[in-house]
KEDRENTOR-995373 format. One record per atom (N, C-alpha, C): residue in one letter; x, y, z. Coordinates in steps of 0.05 Angstrom, whole numbers, padded with zeros to 5 digits, always signed. Example, Ala and Ser with C-alpha at 12.3 -4.5 7.8 and 13.67 -1.06 7.14 Angstrom:
BEGIN
A+00264-00114+00156A+00246-00090+00156A+00264-00066+00156S+00257-00045+00142S+00273-00021+00143S+00258+00001+00157
END
This chain:
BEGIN
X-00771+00220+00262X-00760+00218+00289X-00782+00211+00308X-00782+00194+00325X-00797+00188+00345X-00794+00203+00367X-00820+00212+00368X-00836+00227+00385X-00825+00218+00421X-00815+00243+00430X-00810+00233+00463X-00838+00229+00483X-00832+00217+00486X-00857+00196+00504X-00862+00205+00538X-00886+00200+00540X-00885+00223+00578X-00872+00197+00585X-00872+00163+00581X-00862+00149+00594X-00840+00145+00596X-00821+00153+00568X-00799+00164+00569X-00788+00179+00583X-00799+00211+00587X-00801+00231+00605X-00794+00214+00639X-00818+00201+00644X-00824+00190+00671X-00792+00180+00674X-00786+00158+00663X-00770+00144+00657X-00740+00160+00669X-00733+00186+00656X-00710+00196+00645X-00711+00212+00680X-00741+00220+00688X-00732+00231+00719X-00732+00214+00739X-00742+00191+00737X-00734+00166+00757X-00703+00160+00760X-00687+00158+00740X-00661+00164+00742X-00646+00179+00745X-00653+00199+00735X-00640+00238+00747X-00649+00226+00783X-00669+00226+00790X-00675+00227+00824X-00660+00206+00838X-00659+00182+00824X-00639+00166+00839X-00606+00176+00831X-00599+00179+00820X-00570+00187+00804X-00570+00207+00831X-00581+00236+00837X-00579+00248+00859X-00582+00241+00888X-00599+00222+00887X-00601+00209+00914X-00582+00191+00916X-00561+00177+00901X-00535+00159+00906X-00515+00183+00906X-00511+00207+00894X-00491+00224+00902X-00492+00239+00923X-00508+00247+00929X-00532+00255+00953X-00509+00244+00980X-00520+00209+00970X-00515+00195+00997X-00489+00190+01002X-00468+00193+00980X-00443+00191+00972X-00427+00212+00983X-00436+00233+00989X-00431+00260+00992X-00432+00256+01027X-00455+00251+01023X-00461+00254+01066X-00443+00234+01079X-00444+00215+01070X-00415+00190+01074X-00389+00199+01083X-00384+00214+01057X-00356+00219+01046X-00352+00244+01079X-00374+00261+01082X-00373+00278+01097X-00366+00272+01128X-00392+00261+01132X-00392+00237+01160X-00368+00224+01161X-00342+00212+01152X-00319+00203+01155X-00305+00223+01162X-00295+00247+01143X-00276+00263+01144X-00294+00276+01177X-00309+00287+01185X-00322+00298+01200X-00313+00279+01235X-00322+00252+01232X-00314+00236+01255X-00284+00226+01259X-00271+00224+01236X-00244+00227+01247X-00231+00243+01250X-00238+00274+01248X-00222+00300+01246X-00220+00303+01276X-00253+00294+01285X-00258+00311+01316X-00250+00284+01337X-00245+00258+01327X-00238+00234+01346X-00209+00227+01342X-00200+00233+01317X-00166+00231+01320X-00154+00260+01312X-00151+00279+01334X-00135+00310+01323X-00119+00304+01316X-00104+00282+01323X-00074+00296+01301X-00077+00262+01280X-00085+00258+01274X-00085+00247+01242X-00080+00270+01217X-00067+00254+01198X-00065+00276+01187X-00085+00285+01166X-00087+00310+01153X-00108+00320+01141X-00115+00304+01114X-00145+00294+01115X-00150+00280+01102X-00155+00287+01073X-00143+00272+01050X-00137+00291+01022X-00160+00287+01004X-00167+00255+01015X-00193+00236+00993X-00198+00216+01004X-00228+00207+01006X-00239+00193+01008X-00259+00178+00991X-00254+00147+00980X-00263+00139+00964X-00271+00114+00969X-00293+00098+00958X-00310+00070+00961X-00283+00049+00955X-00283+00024+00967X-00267+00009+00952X-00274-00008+00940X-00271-00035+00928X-00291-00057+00922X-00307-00069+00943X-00302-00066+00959X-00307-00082+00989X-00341-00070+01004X-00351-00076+01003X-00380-00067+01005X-00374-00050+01034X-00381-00032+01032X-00381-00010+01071X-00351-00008+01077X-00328-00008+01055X-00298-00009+01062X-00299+00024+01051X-00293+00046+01057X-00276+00073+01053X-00242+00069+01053X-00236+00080+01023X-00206+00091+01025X-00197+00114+01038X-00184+00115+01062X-00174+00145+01061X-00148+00160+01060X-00145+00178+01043X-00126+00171+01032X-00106+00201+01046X-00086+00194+01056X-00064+00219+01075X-00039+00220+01056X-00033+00243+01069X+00006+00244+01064X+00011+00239+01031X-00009+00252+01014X+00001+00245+00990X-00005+00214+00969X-00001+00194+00984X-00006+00169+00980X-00001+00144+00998X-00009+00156+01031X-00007+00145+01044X-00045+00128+01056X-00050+00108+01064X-00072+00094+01053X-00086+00077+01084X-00104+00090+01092X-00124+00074+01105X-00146+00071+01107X-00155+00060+01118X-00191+00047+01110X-00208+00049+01137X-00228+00046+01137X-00255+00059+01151X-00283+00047+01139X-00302+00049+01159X-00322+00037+01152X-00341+00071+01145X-00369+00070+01139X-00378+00091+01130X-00388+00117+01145X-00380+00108+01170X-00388+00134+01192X-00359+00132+01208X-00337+00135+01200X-00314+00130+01207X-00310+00122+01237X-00324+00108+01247X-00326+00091+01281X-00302+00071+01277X-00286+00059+01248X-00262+00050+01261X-00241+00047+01236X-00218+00058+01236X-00192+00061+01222X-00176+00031+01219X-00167+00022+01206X-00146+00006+01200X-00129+00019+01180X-00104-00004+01173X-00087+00008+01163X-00073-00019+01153X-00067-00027+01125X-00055-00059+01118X-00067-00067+01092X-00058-00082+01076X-00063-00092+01053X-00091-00102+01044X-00104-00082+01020X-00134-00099+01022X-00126-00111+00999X-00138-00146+01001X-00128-00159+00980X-00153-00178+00967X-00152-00180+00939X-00175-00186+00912X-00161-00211+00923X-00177-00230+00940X-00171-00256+00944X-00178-00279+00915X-00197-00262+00899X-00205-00282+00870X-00183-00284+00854X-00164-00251+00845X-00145-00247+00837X-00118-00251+00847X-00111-00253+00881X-00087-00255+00888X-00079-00226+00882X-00091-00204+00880X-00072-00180+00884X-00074-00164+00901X-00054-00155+00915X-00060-00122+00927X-00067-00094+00918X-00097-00100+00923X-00097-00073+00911X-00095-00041+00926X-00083-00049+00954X-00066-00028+00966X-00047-00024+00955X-00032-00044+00945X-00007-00043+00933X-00017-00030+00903X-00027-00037+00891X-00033-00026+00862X-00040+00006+00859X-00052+00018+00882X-00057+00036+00888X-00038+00058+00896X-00024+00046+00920X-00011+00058+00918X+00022+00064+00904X+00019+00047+00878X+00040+00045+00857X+00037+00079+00852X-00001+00079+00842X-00013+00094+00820X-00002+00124+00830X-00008+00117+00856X-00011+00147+00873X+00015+00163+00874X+00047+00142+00875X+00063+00151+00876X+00083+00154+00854X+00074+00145+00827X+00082+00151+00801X+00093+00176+00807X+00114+00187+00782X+00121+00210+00779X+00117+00206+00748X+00109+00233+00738X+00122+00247+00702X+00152+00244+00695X+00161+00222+00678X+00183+00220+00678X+00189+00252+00658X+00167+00251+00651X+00183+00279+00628X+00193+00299+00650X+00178+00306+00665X+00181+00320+00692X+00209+00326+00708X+00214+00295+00711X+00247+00296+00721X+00268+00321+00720X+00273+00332+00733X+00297+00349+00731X+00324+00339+00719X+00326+00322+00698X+00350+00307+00683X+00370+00317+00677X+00376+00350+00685X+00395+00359+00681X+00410+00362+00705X+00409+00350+00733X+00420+00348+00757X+00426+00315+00753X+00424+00301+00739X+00434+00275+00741X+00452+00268+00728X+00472+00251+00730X+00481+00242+00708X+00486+00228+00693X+00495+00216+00667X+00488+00193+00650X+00499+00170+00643X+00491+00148+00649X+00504+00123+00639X+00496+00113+00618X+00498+00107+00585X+00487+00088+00566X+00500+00065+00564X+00485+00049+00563X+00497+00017+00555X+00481+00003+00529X+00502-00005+00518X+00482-00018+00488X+00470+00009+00473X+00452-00004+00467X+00428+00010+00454X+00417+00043+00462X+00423+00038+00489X+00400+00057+00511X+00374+00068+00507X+00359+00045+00494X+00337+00061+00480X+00311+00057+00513X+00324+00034+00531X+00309+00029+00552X+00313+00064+00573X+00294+00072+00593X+00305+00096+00605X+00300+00077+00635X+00320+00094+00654X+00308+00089+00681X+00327+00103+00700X+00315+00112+00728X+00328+00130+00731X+00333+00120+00762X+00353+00136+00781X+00361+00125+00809X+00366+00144+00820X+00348+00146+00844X+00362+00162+00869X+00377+00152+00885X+00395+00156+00897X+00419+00151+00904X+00443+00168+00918X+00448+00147+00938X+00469+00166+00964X+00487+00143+00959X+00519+00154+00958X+00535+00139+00957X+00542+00120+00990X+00540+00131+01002X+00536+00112+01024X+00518+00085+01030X+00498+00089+01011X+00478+00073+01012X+00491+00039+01009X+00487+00034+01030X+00504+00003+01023X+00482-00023+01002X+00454-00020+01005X+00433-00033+00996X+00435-00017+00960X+00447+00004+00962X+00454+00015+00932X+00479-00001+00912X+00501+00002+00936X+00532-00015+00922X+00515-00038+00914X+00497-00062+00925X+00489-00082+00918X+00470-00081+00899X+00464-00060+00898X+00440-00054+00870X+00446-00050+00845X+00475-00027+00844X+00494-00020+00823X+00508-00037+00812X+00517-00066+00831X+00530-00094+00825X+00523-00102+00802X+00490-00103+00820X+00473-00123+00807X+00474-00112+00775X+00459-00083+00775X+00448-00065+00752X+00469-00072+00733X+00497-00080+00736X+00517-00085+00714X+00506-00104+00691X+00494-00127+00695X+00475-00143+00682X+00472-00135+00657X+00438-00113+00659X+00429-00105+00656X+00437-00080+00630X+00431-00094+00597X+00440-00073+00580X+00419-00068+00571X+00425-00050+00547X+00412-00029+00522X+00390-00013+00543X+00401+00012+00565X+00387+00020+00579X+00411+00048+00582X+00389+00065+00589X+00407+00091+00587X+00392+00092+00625X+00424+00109+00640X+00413+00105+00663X+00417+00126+00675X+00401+00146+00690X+00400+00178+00693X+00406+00175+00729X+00431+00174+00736X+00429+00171+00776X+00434+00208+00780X+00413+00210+00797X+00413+00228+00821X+00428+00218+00851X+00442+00244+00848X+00456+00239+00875X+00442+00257+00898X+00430+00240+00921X+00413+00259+00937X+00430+00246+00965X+00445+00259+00976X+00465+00255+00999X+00454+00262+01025X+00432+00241+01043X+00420+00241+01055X+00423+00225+01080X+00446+00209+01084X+00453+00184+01096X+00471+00202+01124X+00491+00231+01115X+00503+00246+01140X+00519+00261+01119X+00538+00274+01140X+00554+00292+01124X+00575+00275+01098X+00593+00261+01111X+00602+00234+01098X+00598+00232+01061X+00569+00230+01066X+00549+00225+01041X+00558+00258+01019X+00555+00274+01040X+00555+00295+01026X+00579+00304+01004X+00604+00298+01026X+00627+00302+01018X+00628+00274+00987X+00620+00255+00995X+00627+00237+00973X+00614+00247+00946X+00586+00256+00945X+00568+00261+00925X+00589+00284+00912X+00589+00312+00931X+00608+00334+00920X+00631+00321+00898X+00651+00296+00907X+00677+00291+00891X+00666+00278+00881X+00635+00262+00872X+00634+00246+00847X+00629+00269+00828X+00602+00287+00838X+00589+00308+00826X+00611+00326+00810X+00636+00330+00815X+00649+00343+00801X+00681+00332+00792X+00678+00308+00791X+00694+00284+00772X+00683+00298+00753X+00716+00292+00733X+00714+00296+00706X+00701+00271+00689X+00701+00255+00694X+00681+00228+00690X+00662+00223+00716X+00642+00231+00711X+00622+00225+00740X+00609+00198+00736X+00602+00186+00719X+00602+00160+00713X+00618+00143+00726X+00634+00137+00713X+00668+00129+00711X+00670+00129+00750X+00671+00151+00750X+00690+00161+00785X+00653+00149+00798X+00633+00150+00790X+00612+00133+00808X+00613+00102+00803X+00627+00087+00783X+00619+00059+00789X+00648+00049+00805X+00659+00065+00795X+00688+00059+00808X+00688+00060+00836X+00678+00071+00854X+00669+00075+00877X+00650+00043+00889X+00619+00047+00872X+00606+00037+00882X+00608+00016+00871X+00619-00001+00851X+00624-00034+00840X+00651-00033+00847X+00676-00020+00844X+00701-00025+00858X+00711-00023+00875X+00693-00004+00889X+00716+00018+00923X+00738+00022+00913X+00732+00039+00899X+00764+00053+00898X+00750+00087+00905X+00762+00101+00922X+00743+00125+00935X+00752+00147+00909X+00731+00161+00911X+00739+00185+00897X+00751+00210+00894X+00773+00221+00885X+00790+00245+00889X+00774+00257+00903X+00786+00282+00914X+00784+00310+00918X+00776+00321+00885X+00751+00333+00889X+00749+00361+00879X+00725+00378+00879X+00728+00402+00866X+00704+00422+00866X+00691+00433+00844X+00667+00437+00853X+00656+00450+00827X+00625+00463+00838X+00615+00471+00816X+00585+00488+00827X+00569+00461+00836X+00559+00449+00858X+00542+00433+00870X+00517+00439+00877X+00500+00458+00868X+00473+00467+00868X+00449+00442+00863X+00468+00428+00844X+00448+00410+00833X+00437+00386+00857X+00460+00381+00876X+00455+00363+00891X+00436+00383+00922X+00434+00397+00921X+00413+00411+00938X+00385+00411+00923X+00382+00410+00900X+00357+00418+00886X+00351+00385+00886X+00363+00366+00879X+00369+00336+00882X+00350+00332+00908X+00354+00336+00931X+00349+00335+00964X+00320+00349+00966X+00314+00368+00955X+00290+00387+00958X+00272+00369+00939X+00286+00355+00911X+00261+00342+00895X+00255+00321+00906X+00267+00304+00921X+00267+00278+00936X+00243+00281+00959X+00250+00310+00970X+00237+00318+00996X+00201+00316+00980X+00201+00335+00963X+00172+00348+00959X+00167+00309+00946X+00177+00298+00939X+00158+00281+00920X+00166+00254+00937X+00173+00253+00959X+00165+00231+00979X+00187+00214+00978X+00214+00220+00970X+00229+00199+00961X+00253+00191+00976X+00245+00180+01005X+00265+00172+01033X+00276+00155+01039X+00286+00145+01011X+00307+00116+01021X+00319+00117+00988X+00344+00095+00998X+00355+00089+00972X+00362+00070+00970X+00368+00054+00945X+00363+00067+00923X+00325+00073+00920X+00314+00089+00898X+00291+00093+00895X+00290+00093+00866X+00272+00077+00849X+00285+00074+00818X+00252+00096+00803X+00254+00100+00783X+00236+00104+00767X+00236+00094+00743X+00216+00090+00726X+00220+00072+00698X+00205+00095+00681X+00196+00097+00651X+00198+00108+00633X+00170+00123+00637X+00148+00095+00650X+00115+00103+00658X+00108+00114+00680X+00134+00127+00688X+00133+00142+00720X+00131+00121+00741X+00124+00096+00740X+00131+00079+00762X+00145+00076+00783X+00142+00078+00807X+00167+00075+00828X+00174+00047+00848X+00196+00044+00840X+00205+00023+00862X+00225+00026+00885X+00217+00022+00902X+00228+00023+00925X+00257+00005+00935X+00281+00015+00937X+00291-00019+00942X+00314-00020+00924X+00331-00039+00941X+00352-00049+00913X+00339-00082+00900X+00321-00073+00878X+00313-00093+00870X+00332-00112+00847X+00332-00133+00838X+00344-00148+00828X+00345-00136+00799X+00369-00153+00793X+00371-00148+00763X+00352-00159+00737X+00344-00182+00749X+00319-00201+00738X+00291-00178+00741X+00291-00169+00767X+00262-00152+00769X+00263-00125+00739X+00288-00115+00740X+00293-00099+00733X+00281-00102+00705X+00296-00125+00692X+00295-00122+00660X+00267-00133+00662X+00238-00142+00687X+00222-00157+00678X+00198-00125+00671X+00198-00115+00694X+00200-00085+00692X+00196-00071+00664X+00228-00070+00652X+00233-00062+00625X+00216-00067+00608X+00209-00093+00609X+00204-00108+00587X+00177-00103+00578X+00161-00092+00606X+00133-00097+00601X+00120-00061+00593X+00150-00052+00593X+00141-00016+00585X+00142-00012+00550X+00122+00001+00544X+00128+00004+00510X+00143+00025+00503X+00158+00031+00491X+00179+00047+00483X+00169+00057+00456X+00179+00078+00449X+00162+00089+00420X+00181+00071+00405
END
């Protein structure tokens, strides 16, 4: 074995001392930001993370869960808007905040939803959803397309009372499937009826805690979220690019 060397030695604390003096300085940064915008904007909201971006003297800062603005390194000035890899053509605000707002599909509460299979259904994806939602009827149209996909809709009745009452008579259809496309691909409205509706309150509360204020709101198998009644083409392009066991 070769003998450790003082120049080795030398060597091994020149890098320990810089390695601390870049975290050091990383630290006093990170501090100096949260510190100047706490006491120059009071009501911003509380800041969760702050991180370098590619952008030489650019700070991420990051609010509200996965909400996203930028700052220079002694936080003297805030923006807020797409930072974009002009070599690549991407947003990597946008990429970011994909990451940030992922959910655990295992996670899902799937037992307050309920189920559509088509084909195969070996594809998963899941929908939040208010029957009022008119940008949804055009989504559900579309989603007809779209086979060998098993499809898990939550009903979160957020749009007025209206909403509520409709979710209740799909929620406790003896075909809740059935009595939801019939509705939202046919308009034909749905009976009267009743049943235990707990699920669509716990529905409203999971929407609430995990950021989810519009509809439709989709999720895919890798926790991905899309916002939107996106196309049926987006949909299966989506699919296609998730691996499935």
């Amino acid at each position: 074995m070769k003998p450790f060397s003082r120049t080795s030695g030398l060597k091994l604390a020149t890098f320990a001392g810089l390695l601390a003096c870049c975290l050091s300085s990383a630290f006093a940064q990170e501090a100096s930001i949260r510190k100047n915008l706490a006491e120059r904007l009071p009501n911003f909201p509380k800041i969760e993370e702050v991180s370098k971006t590619p952008m030489n003297g650019l700070y991420e800062v990051r609010v509200n869960g996965s909400e996203l603005y930028y700052t220079d390194a002694e936080g003297n000035y805030l923006l807020q808007g797409d930072l974009i890899d002009t070599k690549s053509r991407r947003s990597l605000t946008e990429e970011r905040t994909t990451k940030l707002s992922a959910i655990d599909f295992g996670a899902l509460p799937l037992k307050d939803a309920f189920v559509q299979v088509r084909g195969t259904g070996k594809r998963q994806l899941v929908v939040f959803e208010d029957p009022n939602c008119g940008y949804c009827k055009r989504f559900e149209r579309d989603l007809q397309k779209v086979n060998d996909v098993t499809i898990h809709t939550f009903l979160i009745p957020i749009l007025g009372p209206d909403s509520n009452e409709k979710s209740k008579n799909i929620w406790c259809a003896k075909d809740k499937s059935k009595t939801w496309l019939d509705w939202m691909v046919r308009d034909q409205q749905a009976a009267k009826a009743s049943c235990d509706t707990s699920a669509l309150e716990r529905n409203v509360d999971f929407a609430r805690k995990h950021k989810i204020t519009g509809t439709p709101t989709i999720f895919f198998a890798d926790g991905s979220r899309v916002p939107g009644a996106v196309s049926a083409q987006q949909i299966e392009k989506t699919l296609a690019g998730i691996k499935t066991p």
